[in-house]
C-alpha positions as CSV (number, residue, x, y, z in Angstrom):
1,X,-2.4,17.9,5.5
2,X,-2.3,14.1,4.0
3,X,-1.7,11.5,7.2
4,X,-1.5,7.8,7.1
5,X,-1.4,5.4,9.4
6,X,-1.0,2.0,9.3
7,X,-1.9,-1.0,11.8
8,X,-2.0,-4.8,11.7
9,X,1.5,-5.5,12.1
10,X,2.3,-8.3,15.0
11,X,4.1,-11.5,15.5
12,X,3.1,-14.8,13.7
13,X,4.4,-18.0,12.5
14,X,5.5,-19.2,8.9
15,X,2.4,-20.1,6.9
16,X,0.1,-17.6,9.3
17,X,-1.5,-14.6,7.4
18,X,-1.6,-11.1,8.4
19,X,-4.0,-8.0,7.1
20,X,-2.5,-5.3,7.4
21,X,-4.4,-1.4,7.6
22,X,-3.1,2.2,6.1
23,X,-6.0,4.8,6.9
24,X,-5.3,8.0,5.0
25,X,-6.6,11.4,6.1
26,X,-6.6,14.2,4.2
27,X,-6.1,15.0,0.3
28,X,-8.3,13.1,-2.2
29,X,-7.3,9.2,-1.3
30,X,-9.7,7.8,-4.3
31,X,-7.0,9.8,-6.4
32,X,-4.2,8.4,-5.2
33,X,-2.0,5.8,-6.1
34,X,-1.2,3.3,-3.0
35,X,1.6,1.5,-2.0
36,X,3.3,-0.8,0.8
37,X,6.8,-1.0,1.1
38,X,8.7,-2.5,3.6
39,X,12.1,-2.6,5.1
40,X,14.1,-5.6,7.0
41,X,17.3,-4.6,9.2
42,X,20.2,-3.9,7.5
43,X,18.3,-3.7,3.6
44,X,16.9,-1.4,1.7
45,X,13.5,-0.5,2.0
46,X,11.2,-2.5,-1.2
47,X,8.3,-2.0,-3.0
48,X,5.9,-4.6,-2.3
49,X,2.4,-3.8,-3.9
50,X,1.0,-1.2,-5.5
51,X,-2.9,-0.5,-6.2
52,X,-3.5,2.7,-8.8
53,X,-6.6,4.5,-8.5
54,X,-8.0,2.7,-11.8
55,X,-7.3,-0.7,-9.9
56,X,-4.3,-2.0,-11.6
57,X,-2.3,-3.8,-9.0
58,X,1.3,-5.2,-9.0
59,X,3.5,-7.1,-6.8
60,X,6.8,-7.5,-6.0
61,X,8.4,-11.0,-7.4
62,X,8.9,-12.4,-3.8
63,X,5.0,-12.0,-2.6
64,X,3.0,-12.6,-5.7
65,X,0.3,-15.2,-5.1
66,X,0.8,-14.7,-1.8
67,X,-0.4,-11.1,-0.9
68,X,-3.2,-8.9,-2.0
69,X,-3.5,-5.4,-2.0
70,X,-6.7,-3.6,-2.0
71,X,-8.3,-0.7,-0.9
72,X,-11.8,0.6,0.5
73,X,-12.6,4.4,-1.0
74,X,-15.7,4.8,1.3
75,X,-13.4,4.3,4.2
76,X,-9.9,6.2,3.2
77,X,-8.3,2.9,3.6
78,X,-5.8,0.5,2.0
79,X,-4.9,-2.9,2.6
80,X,-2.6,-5.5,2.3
81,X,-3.8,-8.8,2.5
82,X,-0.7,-11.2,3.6
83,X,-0.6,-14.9,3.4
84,X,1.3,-17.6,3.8
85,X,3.4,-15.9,5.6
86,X,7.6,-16.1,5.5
87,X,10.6,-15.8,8.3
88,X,11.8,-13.5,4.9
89,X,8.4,-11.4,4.9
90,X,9.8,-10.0,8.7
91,X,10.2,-6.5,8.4
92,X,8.3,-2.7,9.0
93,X,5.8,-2.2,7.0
94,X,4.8,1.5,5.3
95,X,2.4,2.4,3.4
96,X,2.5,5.8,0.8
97,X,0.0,7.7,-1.2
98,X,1.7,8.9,-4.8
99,X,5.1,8.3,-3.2
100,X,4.8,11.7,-1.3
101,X,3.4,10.5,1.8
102,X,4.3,7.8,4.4
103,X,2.6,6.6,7.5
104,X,5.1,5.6,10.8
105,X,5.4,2.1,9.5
106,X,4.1,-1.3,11.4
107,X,6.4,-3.9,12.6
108,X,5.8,-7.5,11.2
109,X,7.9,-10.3,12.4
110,X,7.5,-14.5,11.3
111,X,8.8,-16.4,13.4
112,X,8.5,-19.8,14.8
């Protein structure tokens, strides 16, 4: 059984930067293609980064040059590296390996 869970979430002020955790148990992570999404009240829930297993990475419009996603095989762990931080960046934050599974999601609120 494949479980994530993801940490770092918190409360910080515009221009502050966050890092935010997803350890994955379970299943082959080095194979898997990771992603953070996240998802504000009232709004759909958005891609934000995605790392493949080769290393490609890509980024939603609204973060790009502002976060970094990377992961750490020897440690079953992805991250998302958050700067710069936005009162438009507040929302829970999930991570998913292959788009099949999802960890509980972390709350992550800028605010001033």
């Amino acid at each position: 059984q494949v479980q994530l869970v993801e940490s770092g979430g918190g409360l910080v002020q515009p221009g502050e930067s966050l890092r935010l955790s997803c350890a994955v148990s379970g299943g082959t992570f080095s194979a898997y293609v990771m992603a953070w999404y996240r998802q504000a009240p009232g709004k759909q829930r958005e891609q934000v980064a995605t790392l493949t297993a080769g290393g490609n990475s890509y980024y939603a419009e609204s973060v790009k040059g502002r976060f970094t996603i990377s992961r750490d095989n020897s440690q079953n762990t992805v991250y998302l590296h958050m700067n710069s931080l936005k009162p438009e960046d507040t929302a829970v934050y999930f991570c998913t390996a292959n788009g099949q599974y999802w960890g509980q999601g972390t709350q992550v609120t800028v605010s001033s």
